[in-house]
C-alpha positions in Angstrom: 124.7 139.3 132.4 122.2 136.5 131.1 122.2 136.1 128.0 119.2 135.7 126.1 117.1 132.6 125.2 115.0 132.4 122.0 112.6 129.5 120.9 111.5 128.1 117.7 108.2 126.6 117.0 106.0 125.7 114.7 105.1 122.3 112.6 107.5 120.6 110.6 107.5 122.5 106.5 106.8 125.6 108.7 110.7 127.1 107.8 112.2 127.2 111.2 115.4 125.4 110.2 115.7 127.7 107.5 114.8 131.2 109.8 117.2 129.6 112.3 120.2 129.2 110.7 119.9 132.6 109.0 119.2 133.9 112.4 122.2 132.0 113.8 124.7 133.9 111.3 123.0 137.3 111.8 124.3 137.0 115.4 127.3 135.5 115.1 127.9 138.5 112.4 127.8 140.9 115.0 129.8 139.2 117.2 128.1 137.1 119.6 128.4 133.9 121.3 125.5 131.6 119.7 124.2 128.3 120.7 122.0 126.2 118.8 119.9 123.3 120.0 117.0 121.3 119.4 114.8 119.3 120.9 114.5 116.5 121.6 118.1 115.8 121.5 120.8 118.6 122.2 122.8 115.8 124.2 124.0 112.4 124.0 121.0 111.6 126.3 118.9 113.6 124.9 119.9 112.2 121.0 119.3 108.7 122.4 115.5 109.9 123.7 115.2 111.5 120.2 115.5 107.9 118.4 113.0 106.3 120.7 110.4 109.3 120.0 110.5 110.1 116.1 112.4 107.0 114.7 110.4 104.0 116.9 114.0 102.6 118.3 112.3 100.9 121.7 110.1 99.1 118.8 106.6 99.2 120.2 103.8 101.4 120.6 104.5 104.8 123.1 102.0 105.3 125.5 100.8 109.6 126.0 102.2 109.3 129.0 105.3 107.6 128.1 106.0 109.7 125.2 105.2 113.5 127.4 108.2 112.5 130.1 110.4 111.3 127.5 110.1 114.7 125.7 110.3 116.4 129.2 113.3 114.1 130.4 115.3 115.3 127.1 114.4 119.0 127.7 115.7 118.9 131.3 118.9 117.3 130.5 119.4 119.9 127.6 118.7 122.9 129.9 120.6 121.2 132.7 123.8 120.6 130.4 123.6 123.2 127.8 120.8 126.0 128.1 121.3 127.7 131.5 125.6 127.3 131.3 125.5 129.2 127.7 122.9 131.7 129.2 124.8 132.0 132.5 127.8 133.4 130.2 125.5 135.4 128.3 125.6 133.7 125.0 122.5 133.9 123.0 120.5 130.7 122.7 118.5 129.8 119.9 116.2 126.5 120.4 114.7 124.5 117.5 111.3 123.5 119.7 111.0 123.6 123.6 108.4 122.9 126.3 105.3 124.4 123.7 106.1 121.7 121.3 105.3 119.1 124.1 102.1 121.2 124.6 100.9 121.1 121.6 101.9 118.0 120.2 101.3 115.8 123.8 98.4 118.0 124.9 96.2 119.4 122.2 97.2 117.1 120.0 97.4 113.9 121.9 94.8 114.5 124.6 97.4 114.6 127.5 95.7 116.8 130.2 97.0 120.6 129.7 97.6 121.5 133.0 99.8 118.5 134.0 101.5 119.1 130.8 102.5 122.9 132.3 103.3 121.2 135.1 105.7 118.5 134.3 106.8 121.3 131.6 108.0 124.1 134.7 110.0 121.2 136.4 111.5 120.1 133.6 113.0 123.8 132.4 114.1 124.7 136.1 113.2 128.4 135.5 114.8 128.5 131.9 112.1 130.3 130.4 112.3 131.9 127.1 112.8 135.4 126.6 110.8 135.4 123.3 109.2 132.5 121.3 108.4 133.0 117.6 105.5 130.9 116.0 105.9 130.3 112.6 102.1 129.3 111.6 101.1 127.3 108.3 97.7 125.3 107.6 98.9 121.4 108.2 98.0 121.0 104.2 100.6 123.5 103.1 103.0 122.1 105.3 102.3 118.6 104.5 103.3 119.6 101.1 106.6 121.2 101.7 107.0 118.4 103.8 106.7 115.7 100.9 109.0 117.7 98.9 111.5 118.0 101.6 111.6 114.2 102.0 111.9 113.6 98.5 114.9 116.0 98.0 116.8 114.5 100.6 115.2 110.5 100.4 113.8 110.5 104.3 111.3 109.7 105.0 108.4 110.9 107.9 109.0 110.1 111.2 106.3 108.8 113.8 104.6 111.8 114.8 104.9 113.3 111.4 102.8 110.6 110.5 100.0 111.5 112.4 96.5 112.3 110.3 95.6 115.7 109.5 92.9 115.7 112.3 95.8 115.4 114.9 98.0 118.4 112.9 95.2 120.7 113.2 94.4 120.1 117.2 98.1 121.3 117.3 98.0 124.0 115.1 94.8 125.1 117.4 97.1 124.0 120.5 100.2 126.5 119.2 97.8 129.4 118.7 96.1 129.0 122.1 99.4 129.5 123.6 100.2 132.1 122.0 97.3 133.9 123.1 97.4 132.9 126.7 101.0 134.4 126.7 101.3 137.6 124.1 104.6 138.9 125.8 106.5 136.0 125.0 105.2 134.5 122.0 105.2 136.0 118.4 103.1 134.7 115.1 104.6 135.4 112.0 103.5 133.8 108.8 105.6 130.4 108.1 104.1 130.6 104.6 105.8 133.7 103.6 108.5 133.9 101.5 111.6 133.3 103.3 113.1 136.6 102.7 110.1 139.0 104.1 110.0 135.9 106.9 113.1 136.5 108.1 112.9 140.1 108.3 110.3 139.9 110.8 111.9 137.2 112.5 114.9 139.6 112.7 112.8 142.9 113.9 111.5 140.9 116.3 114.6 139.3 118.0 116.3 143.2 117.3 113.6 144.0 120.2 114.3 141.8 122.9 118.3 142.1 122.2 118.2 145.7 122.9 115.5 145.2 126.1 
């Protein structure tokens, strides 16, 4: 029996590493098989990909273009190699960003043209489509701010796209939500702002729904 596939997105301060590994020892609470990803990276192939995109390793400017099939070649390796073999044995799968990311970040926010982005997105996932997708949505000023306080507790610093000016967040935040609406059975808002406690209970309720579907 597949198993089921659930997706993570949202801008960075939004909470999703927090939701997700709560969500990660709900399930393996009750007994199941759990694997937890994130993209880009997820692979030795897809790590290496990861250092050129958010940490500038090549050490020169990425073209739109450049930087869309890097993300894409990342996402295929990881569904290739680890997505469809865990939900082939029916594990769950819980992804920290997946082909919306590229969407919204390389698309809305970038100016890559939508439609080829969907397209090189479909190839790159090889059917591995996700059974639910939840949103976690916050203004780009509120999560700027968690943001800066996240760095500072843990001495990181942003990383390229993070970077970006607020103009550029807010074309993605638009991006996100436009998906959402073109696809309502598969995506699901919920309010990243919340606290983390009434966040996760909707999180829960809503991955309850597609486990028992």
């Amino acid at each position: 029996m597949r198993g089921t596939f659930i997706t993570f997105e949202g801008p960075e301060g939004s909470g999703k590493t927090t939701q997700i590994t709560r969500l990660c020892a709900r399930l393996e609470g009750q007994g199941r098989r759990v694997l937890r990803v994130r993209e880009p990276g997820g692979t030795p192939t897809g790590e290496a990909i990861r250092g050129i995109l958010q940490h500038d390793a090549a050490g020169e400017p990425i073209c739109r273009e450049t930087e869309a099939l890097l993300f894409a070649a990342s996402r295929a390796q990881l569904v290739q190699r680890m997505i469809l073999p865990a939900l082939e044995q029916g594990d769950c799968v819980i992804c920290d960003r997946f082909a919306d990311s590229t969407t919204a970040y390389q698309g809305f926010g970038r100016g890559f043209p939508i439609e080829d982005m969907l397209a090189i997105n479909q190839f790159a996932i090889a059917g591995a489509t996700p059974d639910l997708t939840l949103l976690l949505d916050i203004d780009p000023g509120s999560a700027a701010v968690r943001l800066q306080g996240r760095n500072q507790d843990t001495g990181s610093v942003p990383d390229r796209i993070e970077r970006e000016d607020r103009a550029f967040h807010e074309r993605v935040r638009r991006g996100y939500l436009e998906l959402a609406d073109r696809e309502p059975e598969r995506f699901v808002v919920l309010d990243g702002a919340r606290d983390a406690d009434a966040l996760f209970a909707d999180v829960w309720a809503q991955v309850e729904r597609v486990l028992h579907e």
